[in-house]
C-alpha positions as CSV (number, residue, x, y, z in Angstrom):
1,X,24.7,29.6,20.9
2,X,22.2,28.5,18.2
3,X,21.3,30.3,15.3
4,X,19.2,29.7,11.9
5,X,21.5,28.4,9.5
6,X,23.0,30.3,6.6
7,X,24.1,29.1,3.4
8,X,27.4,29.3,4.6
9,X,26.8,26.5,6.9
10,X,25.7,24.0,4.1
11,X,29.6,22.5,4.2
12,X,29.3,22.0,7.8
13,X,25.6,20.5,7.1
14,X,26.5,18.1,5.1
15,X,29.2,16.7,6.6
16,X,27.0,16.2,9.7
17,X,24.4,14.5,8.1
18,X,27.5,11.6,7.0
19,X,28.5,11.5,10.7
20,X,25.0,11.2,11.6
21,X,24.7,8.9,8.9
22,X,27.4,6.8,9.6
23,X,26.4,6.4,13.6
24,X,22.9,5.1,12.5
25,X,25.0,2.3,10.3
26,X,24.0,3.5,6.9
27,X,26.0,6.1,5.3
28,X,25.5,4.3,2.0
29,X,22.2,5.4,2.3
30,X,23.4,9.7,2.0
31,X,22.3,10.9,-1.4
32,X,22.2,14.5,-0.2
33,X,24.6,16.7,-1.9
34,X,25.8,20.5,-0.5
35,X,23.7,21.5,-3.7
36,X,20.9,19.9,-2.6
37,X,21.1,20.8,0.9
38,X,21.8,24.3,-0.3
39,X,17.9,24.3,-2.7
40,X,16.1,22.7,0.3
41,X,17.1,25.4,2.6
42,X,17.3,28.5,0.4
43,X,16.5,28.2,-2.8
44,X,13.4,29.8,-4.2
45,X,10.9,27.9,-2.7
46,X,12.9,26.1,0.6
47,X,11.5,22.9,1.8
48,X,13.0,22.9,5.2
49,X,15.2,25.1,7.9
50,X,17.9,24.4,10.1
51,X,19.3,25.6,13.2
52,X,22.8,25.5,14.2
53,X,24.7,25.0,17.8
54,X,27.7,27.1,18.0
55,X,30.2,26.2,21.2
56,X,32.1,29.1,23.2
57,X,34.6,29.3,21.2
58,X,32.3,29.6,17.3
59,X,32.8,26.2,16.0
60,X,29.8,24.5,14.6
61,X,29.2,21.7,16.7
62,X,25.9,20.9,16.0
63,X,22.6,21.1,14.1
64,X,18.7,20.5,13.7
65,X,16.9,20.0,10.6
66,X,13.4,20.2,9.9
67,X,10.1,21.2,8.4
68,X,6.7,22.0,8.6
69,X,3.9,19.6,9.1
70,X,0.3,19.7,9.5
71,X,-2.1,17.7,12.3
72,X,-5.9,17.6,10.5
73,X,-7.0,16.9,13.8
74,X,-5.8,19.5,15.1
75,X,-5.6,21.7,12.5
76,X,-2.5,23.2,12.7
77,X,1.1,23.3,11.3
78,X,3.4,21.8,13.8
79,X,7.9,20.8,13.7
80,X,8.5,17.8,11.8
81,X,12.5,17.4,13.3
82,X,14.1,15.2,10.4
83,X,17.8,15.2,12.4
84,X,19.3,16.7,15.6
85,X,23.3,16.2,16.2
86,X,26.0,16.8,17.9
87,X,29.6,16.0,17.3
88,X,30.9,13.7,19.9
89,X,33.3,15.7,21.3
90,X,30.6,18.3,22.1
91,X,27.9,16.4,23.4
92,X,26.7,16.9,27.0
93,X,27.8,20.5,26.9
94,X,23.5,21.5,26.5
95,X,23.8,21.6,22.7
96,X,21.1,19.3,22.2
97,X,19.0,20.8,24.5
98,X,19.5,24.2,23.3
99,X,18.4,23.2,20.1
100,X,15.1,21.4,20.8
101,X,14.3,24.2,23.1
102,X,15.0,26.5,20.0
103,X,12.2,24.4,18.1
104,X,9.5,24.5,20.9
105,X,10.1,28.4,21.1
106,X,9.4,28.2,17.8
107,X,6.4,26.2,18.0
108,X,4.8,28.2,20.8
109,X,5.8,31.5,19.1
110,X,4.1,30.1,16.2
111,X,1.2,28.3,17.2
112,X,2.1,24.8,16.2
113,X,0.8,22.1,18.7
114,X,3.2,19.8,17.5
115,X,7.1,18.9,17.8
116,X,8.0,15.4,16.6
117,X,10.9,13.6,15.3
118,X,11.8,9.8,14.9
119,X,14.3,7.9,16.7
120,X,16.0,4.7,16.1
121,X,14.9,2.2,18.7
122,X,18.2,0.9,19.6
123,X,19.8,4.4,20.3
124,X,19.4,3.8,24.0
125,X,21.3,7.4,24.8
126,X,19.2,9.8,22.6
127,X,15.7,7.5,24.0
128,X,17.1,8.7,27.2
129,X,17.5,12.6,26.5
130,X,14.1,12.8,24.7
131,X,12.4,11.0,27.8
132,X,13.7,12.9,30.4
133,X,12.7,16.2,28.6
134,X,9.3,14.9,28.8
135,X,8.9,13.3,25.1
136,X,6.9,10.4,24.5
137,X,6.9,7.6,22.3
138,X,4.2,7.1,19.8
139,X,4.1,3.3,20.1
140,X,0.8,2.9,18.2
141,X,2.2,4.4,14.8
142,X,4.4,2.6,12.6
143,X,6.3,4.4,10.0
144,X,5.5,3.3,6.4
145,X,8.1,4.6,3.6
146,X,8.0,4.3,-0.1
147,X,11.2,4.3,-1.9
148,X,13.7,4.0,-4.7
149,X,11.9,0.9,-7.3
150,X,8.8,0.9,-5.1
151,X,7.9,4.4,-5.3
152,X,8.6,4.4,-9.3
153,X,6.7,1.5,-9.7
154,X,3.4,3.2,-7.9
155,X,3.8,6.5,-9.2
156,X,3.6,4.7,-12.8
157,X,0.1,3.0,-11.9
């Protein structure tokens, strides 16, 4: 079953984001906090939404995270998907799947021409999924990021 998230499932949220965190090799990285988590997705002005996969028997055993984005070219919103997981012990049960589809319906119902997320080039398995659902890699695009000291340092002139 997936479902939008409630602020009851920011516990559950979080605690994801450190597995996921920990898989990609840098949980040292996770500044997120269950208060933070819980402003992004409901406070007064939420930033982003989540979804949650639910197995047969209610656990939480997965989630997607994301947020609105906009294409000037195209000149529409689209799904920016900043994480997708599932536990291990749940994974090839269709909870991934479920999910994504989730976010497409979305899309469609929506009109946003657009669902993109960013994978780790190494993460052979999840390259796989995406590619056999019919996702694409955008090898012409690099991702630039401005961080911590570096973002400080522009931001002062």
């Amino acid at each position: 079953m997936i479902r939008s998230a409630t602020e009851a499932d920011v516990p559950a949220v979080h605690a994801m984001i450190r597995d996921l965190a920990e898989y990609e090799k840098a949980l040292h990285e996770v500044r997120a906090t269950e208060g933070r988590l819980r402003e992004a997705l409901f406070g007064e002005r939420p930033a982003a939404y989540a979804h949650i996969a639910q197995d047969e028997d209610g656990e939480t055993v997965g989630f997607a995270l994301w947020f609105l984005n906009f294409s000037t070219w195209r000149g529409v919103h689209g799904v920016y998907l900043e994480d997708l997981y599932v536990r291990p012990e749940a994974r090839g049960a269709g909870h991934g799947k479920a999910l994504l589809r989730e976010l497409a319906r979305i899309c469609v119902e929506r009109g946003y021409e657009r669902l993109e997320w960013s994978v780790l080039d190494w993460n052979t398995p999840s390259i796989g999924f995406y590619r056999a659902l019919g996702a694409r890699p955008q090898d012409e695009w690099t991702v630039y990021r401005l961080t911590d000291g570096a973002l400080a340092e522009l931001a002062r002139g």
